[in-house]
C-alpha positions in Angstrom: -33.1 120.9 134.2 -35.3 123.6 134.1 -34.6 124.8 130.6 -35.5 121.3 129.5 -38.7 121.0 131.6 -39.8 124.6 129.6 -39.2 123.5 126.2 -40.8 119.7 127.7 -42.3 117.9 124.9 -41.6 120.7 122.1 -39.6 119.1 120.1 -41.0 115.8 119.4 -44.8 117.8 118.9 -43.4 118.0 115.3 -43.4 114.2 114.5 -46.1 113.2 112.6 -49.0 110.1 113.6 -46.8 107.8 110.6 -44.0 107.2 112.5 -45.9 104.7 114.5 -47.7 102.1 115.3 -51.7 103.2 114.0 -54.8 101.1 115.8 -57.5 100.5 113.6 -59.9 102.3 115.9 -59.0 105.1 118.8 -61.0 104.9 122.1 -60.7 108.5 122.4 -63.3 110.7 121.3 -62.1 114.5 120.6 -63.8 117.2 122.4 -64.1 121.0 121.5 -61.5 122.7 124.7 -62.1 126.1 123.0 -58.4 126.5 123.4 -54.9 126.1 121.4 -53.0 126.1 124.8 -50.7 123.6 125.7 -52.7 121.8 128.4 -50.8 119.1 131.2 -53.2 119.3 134.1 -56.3 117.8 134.4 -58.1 116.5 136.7 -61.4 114.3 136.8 -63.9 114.8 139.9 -66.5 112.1 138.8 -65.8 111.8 135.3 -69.1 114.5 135.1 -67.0 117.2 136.7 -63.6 118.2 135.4 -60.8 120.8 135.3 -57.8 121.0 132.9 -54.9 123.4 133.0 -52.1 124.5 130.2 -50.4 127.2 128.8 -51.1 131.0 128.6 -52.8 131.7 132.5 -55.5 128.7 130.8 -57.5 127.0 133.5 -60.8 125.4 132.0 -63.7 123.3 133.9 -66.7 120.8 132.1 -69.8 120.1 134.6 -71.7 118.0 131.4 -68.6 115.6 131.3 -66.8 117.1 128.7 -69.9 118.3 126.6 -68.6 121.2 127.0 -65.9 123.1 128.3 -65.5 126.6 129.7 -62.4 128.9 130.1 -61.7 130.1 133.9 -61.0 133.2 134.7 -56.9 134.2 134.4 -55.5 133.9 137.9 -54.0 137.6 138.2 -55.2 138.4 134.6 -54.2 142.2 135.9 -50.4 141.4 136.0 -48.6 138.4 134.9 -51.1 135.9 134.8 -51.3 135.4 131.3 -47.9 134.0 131.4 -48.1 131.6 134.1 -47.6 127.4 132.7 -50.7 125.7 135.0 -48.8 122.3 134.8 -50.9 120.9 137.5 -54.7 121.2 139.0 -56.2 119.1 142.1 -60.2 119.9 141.7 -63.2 118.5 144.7 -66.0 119.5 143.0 -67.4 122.3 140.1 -66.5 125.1 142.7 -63.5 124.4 144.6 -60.3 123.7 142.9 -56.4 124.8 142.8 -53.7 125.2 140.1 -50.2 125.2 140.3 -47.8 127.3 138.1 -44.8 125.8 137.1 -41.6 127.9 135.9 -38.3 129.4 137.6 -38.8 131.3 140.7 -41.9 133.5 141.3 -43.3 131.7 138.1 -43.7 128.7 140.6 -47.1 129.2 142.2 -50.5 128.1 143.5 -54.2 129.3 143.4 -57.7 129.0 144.5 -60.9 128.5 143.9 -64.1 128.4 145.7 -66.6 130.1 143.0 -65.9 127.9 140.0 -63.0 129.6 138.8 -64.6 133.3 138.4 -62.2 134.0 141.3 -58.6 133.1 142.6 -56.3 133.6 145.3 -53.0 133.5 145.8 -51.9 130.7 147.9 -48.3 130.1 147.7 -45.7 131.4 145.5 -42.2 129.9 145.5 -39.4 132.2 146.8 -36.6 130.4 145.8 -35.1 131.8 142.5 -33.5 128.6 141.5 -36.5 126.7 142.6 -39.1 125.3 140.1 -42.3 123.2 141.3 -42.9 120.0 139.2 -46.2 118.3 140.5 -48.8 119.3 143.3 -51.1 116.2 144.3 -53.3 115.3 146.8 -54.6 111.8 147.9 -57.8 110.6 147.2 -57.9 106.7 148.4 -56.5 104.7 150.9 -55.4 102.5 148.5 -55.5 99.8 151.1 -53.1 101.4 153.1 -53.2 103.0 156.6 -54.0 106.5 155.6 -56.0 108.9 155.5 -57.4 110.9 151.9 -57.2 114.5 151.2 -53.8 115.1 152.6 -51.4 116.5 150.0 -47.6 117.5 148.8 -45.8 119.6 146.1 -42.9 118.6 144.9 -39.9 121.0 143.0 -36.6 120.7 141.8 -34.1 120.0 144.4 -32.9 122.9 146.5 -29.7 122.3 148.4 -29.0 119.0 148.0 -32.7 117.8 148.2 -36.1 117.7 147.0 -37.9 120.8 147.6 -41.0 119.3 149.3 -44.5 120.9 151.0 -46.7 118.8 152.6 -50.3 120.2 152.4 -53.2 119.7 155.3 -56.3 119.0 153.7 -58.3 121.0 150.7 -57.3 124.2 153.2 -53.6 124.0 151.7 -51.8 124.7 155.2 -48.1 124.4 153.1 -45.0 123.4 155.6 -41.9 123.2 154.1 -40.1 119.7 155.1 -36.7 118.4 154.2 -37.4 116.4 151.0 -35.7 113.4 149.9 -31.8 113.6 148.8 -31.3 114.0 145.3 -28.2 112.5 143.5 -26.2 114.9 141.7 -28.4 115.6 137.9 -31.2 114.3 139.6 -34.8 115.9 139.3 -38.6 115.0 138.8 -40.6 116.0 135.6 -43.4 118.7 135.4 -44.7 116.8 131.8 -48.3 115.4 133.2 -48.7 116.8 137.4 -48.2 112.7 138.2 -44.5 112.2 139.3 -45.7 111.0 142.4 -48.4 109.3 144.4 -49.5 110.4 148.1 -49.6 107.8 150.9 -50.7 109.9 154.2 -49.5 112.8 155.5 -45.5 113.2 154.3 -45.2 109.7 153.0 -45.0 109.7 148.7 -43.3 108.1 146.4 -41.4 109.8 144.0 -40.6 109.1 140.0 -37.5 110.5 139.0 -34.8 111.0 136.1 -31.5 112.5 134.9 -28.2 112.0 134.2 -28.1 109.5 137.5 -30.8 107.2 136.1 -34.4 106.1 136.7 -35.2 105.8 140.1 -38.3 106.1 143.0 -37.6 107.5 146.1 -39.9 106.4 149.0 -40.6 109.2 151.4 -41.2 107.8 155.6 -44.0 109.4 157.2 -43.9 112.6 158.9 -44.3 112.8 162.7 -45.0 116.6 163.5 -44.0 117.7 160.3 -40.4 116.4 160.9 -38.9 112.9 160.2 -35.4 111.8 161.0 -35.2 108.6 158.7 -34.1 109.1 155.3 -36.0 108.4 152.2 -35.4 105.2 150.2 -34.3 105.4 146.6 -34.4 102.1 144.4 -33.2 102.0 140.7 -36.0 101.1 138.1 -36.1 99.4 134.8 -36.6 102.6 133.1 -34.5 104.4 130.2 -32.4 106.9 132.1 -29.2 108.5 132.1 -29.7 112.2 130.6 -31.9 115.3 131.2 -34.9 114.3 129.0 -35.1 110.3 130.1 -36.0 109.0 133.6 -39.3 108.4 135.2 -42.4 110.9 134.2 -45.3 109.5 136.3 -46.1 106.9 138.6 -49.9 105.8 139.6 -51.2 103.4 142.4 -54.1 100.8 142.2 -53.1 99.6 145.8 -50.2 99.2 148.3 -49.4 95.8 145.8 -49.4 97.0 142.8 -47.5 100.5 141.3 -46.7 101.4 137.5 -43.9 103.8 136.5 -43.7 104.7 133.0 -41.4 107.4 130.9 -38.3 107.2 128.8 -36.7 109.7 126.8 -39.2 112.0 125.8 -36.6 113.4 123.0 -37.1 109.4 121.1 -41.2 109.2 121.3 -41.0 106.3 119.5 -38.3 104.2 121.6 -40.1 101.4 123.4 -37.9 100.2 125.7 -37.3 101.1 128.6 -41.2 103.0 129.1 -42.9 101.2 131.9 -41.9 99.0 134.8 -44.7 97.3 137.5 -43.9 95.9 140.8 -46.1 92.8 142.6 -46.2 93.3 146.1 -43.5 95.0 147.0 -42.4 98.6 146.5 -38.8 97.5 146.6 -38.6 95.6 143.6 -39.4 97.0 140.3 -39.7 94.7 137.2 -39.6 95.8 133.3 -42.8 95.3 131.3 -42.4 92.7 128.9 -44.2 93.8 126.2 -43.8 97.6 126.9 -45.8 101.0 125.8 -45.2 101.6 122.1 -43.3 104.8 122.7 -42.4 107.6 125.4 -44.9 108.0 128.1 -45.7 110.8 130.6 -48.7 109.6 132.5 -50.4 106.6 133.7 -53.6 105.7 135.5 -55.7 102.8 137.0 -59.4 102.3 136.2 -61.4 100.9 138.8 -64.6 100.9 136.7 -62.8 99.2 133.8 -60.2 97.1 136.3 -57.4 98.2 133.3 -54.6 100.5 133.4 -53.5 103.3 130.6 -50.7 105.2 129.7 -50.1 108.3 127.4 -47.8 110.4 125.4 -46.1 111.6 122.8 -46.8 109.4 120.4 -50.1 107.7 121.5 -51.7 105.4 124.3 -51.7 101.9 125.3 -53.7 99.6 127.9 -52.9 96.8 130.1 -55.5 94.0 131.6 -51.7 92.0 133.6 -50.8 95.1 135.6 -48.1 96.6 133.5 -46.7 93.0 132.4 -47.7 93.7 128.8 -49.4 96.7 127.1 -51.4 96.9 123.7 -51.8 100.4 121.5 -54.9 102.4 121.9 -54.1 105.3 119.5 -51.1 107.3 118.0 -52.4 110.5 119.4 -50.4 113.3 120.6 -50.3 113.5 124.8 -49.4 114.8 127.8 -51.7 114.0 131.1 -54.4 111.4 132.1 -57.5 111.5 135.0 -59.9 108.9 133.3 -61.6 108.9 131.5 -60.3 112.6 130.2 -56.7 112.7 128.4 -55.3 116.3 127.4 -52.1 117.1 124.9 -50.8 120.1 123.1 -53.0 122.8 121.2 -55.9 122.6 123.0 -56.5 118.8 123.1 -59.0 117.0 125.3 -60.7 113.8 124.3 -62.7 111.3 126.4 -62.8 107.7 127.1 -64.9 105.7 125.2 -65.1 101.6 126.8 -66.8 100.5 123.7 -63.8 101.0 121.7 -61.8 99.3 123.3 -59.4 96.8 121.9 -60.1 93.5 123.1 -57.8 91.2 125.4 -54.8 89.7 123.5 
């Protein structure tokens, strides 16, 4: 799938905003990313504090919430860094952050930070020519669970049979590789938003994925000493699946009770069925939204300050108050990623939360 994962989201950027649904009024305010790159990766440290990556070696970082926003020095701007894909970036603070690459082979990588992005190293680079990494995250909650924050994985294309899966110790990026979860046969994870997955201790995830076997999450045990010997749990999920471009894009936690998986087929934008599915309790047990997202979507979050949930994509966002029961339209904007209150899409896009705007409970 990794031809599709390069040319992710290409094809439906040519629909235009009058294919559907328009709210009267978009929460999202539009900010100047002094870019045209395509960005996926952002991530919020306090909503003051941000970094975003995309397209072209583009890394960029806002320390006056999005007031501005300042383009990072290329990671290896002297060779081929101008052609790395920065799907993905974990940030701590307005100094210390690290992107990941996505792309076949060597094109797969991960860098550093510790000067506010005037410098990088080279952490990792993958060594697999078939391999291609999808989504590098690291855990920054509990979540109510018996874990411990920081710890983190990166998850690629399956190699072998399997996942290809490093687990991460820390902010110091101490990569082991592990045996990662068995994929069925056309099985794979998306690199459309860096949020296929959410972190539950060191080793343990869950996993969003897609394909020609369907939608499913596979839950990862726990690592003891960096091996485990029990096998990962896959359970099918309300979501449209079937081919390469349909399956589950991103998952998000609000706590051990409550998960939302949303996606589709990101070739039909504007297919609603099929986008988003919630569970209530139990991670076993995965139940369709009723009213869904009112197209495609490749990321989701929860927000703690607002106690709501959004989603985003191709065609637009959407919010829910019920915990993915039902979702209303926000705006028929073009996106890819989330990390509240920031949103980023194609050509350079970043806009910014506003609460105000928000449409009122149905």
């Amino acid at each position: 799938m990794q031809t599709i994962r390069l040319t992710l989201l290409l094809a439906v950027s040519t629909f235009t905003a009058a294919q559907s649904p328009a709210p009267a009024r978009s929460p999202w305010l539009m900010q100047d990313s002094g870019t045209t790159a395509g960005l996926r990766g952002i991530d919020s440290v306090d909503g003051t504090v941000a970094w975003a990556s995309g397209t072209g070696g583009t890394v960029l970082k806002t320390i006056d919430g999005g007031a501005h926003w300042t383009a990072c020095a290329v990671p290896d701007a002297a060779t081929d860094g101008a052609t790395l894909d920065f799907r993905g970036v974990q940030a701590w603070d307005a100094n210390t952050a690290i992107a990941m690459a996505s792309g076949p082979g060597e094109k797969s990588r991960l860098y550093k930070t510790i000067d506010g992005c005037k410098t990088w190293t080279l952490l990792e680079k993958n060594t697999e020519k078939d391999g291609f990494w999808d989504d590098f995250v690291f855990q920054r909650s509990d979540y109510g669970y018996l874990s411990l924050p920081d710890d983190g994985e990166l998850i690629g294309d399956p190699l072998h049979g399997r996942f290809d899966t490093h687990v991460g110790y820390k902010r110091n990026i101490q990569f082991l590789d592990t045996a990662g979860c068995e994929a069925r046969d056309g099985e794979a994870a998306f690199a459309a938003s860096n949020s296929s997955f959410v972190v539950l201790g060191f080793g343990r995830y869950i996993l969003g994925t897609g394909g020609k076997s369907g939608a499913r999450v596979l839950i990862a045990p726990k690592l003891n000493r960096g091996v485990s010997t029990v096998p990962c749990l896959g359970i099918d999920v309300p979501i449209i699946g079937g081919n390469e471009s349909s399956g589950v894009f991103s998952l998000a936690i609000r706590d051990v009770k409550h998960l939302i998986a949303v996606g589709g087929d990101y070739t039909k934008p504007y297919e609603s069925k099929g986008t988003a599915a919630h569970t209530d309790g139990d991670w076993h047990h995965w139940t369709a939204s009723t009213i869904p997202p009112h197209g495609f979507r490749s990321a989701v979050k929860w927000s703690e300050a607002l106690k709501l949930w959004i989603t985003a994509g191709t065609n637009g966002s959407d919010l829910s108050r019920d915990d993915g029961k039902t979702w209303q339209p926000l705006d028929d904007g073009n996106w890819n990623a989330l990390s509240l209150p920031f949103v980023v899409g194609p050509n350079g896009r970043i806009a910014k939360l506003d609460p105000a705007a928000l449409p009122p409970a149905q």
